[in-house]
N, C-alpha and C positions, 0 to 999 in steps of 0.2 A: 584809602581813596582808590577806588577804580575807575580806570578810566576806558570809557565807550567804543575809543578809536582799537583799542587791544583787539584783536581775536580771541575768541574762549578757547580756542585747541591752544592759544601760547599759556592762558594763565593755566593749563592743566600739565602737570609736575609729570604725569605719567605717559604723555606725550614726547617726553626726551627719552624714555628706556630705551633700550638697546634692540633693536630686532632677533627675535627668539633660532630666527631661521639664518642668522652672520656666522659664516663659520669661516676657516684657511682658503676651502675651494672657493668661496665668494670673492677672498679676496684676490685669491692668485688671478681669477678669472677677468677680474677689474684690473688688476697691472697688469697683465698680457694684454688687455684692448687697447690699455693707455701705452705699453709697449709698442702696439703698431701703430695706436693711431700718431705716437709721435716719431717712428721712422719713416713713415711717408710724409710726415708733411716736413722732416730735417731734409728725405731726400729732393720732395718737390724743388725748396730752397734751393739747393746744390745746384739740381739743374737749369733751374730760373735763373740763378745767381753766374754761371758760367754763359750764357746764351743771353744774357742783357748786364752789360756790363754796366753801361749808361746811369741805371738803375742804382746798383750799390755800389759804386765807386765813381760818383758824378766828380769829386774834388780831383782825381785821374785825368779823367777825359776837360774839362776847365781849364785843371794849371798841372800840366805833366812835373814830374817828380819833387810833388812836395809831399807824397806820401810813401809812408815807408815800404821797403821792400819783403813785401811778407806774403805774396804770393796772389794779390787779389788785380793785376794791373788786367789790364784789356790785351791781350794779344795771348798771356798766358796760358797754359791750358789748366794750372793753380792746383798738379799731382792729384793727391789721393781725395777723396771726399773727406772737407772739414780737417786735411793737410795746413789750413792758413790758423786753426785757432792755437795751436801751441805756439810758434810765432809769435802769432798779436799778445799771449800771455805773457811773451817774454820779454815785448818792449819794457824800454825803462820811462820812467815817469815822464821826466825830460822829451824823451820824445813823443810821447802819448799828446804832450801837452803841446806841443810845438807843431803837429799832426792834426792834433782834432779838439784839442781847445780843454777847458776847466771842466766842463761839465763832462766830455769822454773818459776824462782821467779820474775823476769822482766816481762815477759807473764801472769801470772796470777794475777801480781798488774794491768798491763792494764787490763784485765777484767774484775778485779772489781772494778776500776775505771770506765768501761762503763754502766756495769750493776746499779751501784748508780746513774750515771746520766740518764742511761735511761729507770729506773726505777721511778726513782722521778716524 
């Protein structure tokens, strides 16, 4: 049965080979762009994130210290860039949960469930 809606480049088998011209330098050349293009837009964060606090730390500015001390408060200057994620790794469930509720602590077990695996 075929059907009309398909494209004929999908039902062609020869249409998945491999590009004859892929080699290391393609690849290297594609991480290195993916390399910049994700330190500017971590560093963009950093700065947006320090200069509008309002923004990613609203439960702060709302109801002062019901959030934990890990370096993201409003006044801080929050040290080195991305100084607060070893911190927040390190809270305990307990407080993840009591902080930011079922679903932050759902999220950030998968996280650090991928970063153990793919960091090993």
């Amino acid at each position: 049965m075929k059907l009309d809606m398909i494209p004929g480049w999908l039902e062609d088998p020869s249409a998945y080979a491999q590009a004859p011209n892929l080699d290391m330098s393609t690849v290297a050349i594609v991480a290195l762009a993916n390399l910049f293009a994700g330190t500017i837009c971590v560093t963009i964060f950093e700065i947006v994130r320090r200069r509008s606090p309002k923004t990613y730390a609203p439960k702060e500015a709302l109801a002062p210290g019901t959030t934990p001390e890990i370096g993201l408060h409003r006044g801080k200057a929050g040290g080195a860039p991305l100084s607060w994620v070893r911190p927040l790794m390190a809270l305990s469930d307990e407080e993840v949960l009591r902080c930011g509720g079922f679903d932050v602590l759902v999220y950030l077990r998968f996280v650090r469930m991928a970063t153990k695996i793919f960091a090993a």
